[in-house]
C-alpha positions in Angstrom: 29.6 113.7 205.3 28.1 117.2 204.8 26.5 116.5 201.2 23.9 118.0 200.4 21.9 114.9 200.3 22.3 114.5 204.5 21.4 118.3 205.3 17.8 117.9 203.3 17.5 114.6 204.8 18.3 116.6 208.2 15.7 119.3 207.7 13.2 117.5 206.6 13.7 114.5 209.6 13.9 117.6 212.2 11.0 119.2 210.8 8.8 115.9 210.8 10.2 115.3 214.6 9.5 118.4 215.7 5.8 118.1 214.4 5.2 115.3 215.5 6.9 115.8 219.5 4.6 118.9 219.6 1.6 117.3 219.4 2.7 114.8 221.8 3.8 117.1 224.1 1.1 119.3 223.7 -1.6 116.1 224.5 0.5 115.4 227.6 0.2 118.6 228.9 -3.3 118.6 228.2 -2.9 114.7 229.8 -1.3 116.2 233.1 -3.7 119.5 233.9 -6.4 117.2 233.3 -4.8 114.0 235.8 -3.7 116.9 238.6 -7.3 118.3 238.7 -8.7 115.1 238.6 -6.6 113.4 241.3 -7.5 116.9 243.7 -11.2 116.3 243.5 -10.6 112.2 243.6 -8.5 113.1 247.3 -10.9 115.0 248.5 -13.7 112.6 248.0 -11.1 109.8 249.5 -10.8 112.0 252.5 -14.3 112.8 253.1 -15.2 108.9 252.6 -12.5 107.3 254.9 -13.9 108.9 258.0 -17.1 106.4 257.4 -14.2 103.2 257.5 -13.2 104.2 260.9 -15.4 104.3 264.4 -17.1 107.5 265.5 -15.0 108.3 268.6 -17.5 110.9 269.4 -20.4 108.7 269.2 -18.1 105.6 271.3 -17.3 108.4 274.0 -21.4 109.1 273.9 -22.1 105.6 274.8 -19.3 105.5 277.3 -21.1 107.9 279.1 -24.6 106.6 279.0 -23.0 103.6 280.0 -21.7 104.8 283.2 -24.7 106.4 284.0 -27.1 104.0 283.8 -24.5 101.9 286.1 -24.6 104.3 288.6 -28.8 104.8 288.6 -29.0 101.1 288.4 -25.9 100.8 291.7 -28.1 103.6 293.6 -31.3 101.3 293.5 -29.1 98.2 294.8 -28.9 96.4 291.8 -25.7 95.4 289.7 -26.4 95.3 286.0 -25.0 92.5 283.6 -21.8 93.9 282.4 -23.4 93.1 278.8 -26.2 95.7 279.1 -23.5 98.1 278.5 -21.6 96.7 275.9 -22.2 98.8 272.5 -22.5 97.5 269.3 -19.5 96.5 267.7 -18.7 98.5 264.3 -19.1 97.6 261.1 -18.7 98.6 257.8 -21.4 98.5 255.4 -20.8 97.1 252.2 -22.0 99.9 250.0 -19.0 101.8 252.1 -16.2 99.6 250.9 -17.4 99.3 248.0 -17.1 103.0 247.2 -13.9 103.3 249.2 -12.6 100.5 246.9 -13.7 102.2 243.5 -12.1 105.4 244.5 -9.1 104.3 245.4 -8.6 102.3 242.1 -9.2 105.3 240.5 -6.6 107.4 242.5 -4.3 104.7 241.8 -4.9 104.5 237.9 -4.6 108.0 238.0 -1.3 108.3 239.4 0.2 105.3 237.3 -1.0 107.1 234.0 0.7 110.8 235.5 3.9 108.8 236.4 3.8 107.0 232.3 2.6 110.6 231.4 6.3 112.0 233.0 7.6 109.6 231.7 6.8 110.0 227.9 8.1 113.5 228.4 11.3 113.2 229.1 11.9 110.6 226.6 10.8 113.7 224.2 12.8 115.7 225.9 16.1 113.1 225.6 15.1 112.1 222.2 16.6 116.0 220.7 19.5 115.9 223.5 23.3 115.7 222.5 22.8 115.4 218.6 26.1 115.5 216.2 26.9 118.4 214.3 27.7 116.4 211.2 24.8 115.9 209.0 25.6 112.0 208.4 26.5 111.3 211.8 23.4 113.0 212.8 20.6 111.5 210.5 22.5 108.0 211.8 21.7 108.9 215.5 17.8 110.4 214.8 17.0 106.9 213.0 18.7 105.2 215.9 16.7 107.3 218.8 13.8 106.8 216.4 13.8 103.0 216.1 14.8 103.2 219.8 11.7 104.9 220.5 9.3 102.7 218.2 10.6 99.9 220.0 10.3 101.3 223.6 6.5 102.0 222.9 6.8 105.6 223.5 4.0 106.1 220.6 1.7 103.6 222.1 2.1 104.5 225.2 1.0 108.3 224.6 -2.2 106.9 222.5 -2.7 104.5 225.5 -2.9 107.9 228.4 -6.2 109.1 227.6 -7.3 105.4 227.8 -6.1 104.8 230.9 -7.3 107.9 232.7 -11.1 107.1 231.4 -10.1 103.7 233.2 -9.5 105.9 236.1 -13.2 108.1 235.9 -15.1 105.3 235.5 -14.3 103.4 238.7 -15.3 107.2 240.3 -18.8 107.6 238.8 -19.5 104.0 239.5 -18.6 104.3 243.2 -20.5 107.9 243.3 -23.3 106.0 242.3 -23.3 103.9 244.7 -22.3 106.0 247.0 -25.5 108.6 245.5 -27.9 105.4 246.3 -26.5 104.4 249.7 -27.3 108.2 250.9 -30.6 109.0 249.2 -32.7 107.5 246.4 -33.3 111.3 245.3 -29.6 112.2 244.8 -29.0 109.1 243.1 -32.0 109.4 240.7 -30.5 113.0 239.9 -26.9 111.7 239.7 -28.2 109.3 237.1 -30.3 111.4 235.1 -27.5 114.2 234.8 -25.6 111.3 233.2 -28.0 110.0 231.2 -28.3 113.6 230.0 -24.7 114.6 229.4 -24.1 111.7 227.8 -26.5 112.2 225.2 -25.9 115.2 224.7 -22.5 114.2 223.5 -23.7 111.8 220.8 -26.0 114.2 219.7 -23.4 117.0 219.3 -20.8 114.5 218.4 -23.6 112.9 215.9 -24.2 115.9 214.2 -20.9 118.1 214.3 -20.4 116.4 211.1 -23.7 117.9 209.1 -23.8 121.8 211.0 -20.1 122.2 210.0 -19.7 120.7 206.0 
């Protein structure tokens, strides 16, 4: 049980885990600053835009008012108005404003699901290196157990999947700033989509030729 054989197969498994759990964890933690920061600007933006899904009580309690006034000028002259003069517009949403709402909360929602998966991941890593045997044999029987265990739990794919899912989560955004760019003004909408147009080839470029400036 404590040949030589099963301590060099020890070291180097525990040396190839421990590689390969720092990068993981490392990629996470990247993962999870990245979601947090995210998900703070994505609330704020969810805040700002679900005052536009609900009436303006300031603007009903305006119209309340010029209601009741122009009853009592029209009472004073001897007349009673149709009760329908009065009557304000009903509210509506436009579609441009669900539409955004829609996209952003999506994204809030992806976002979450890929910090909860993120979590997740980790403490799996963190249970993978917990209560190991003593005995060389006994122990490189229970690594290729937790190992196979978490090959077959998807723990790998699921960690390659995280930054796939959280640029599931910032597209839905930019699409529903965009619209929500061209509902507002043309002008901030043109800039929007020239910023991106920008960026974004400036990432190909860079990305294009990173290759060539650094052989």
């Amino acid at each position: 049980d404590d040949g030589p054989l099963w301590v060099k197969y020890v070291e180097k498994a525990q040396e190839h885990d421990d590689a390969l759990f720092k990068r993981w964890n490392e990629e996470i933690d990247v993962f999870l600053i990245f979601t947090g920061l995210f998900s703070a600007v994505l609330s704020a933006f969810i805040i700002a835009s679900m005052a536009s899904l609900q009436p303006d009580s300031g603007q009903a309690t305006a119209d309340g008012l010029a209601a009741i006034s122009a009853q009592l000028v029209a009472l004073s002259g001897g007349t009673v108005p149709p009760t329908s003069a009065f009557q304000s517009a009903p509210f509506q949403i436009s579609a441009s404003t669900l539409i955004v709402n829609i996209l952003w909360f999506i994204s809030l929602f992806v976002s979450l699901l890929s910090a909860v998966a993120a979590m997740l991941a980790k403490e799996w890593l963190r249970e993978y290196n917990e209560h190991v045997s003593c005995v060389p044999r006994e122990r490189v029987l229970q690594r290729q157990l937790r190992f196979e265990c978490l090959n077959a739990w998807k723990v790998p794919s699921i960690i390659s999947f995280l930054p796939l899912a959280i640029h599931g989560a910032v597209f839905p955004f930019f699409t529903g700033l965009v619209v929500y760019a061209q509902s507002v003004s043309w002008v901030l909408f043109s800039i929007i989509v020239l910023t991106v147009l920008v960026v974004a080839f400036a990432l190909y470029t860079g990305s294009a030729m990173a290759p060539i400036l650094w052989v």
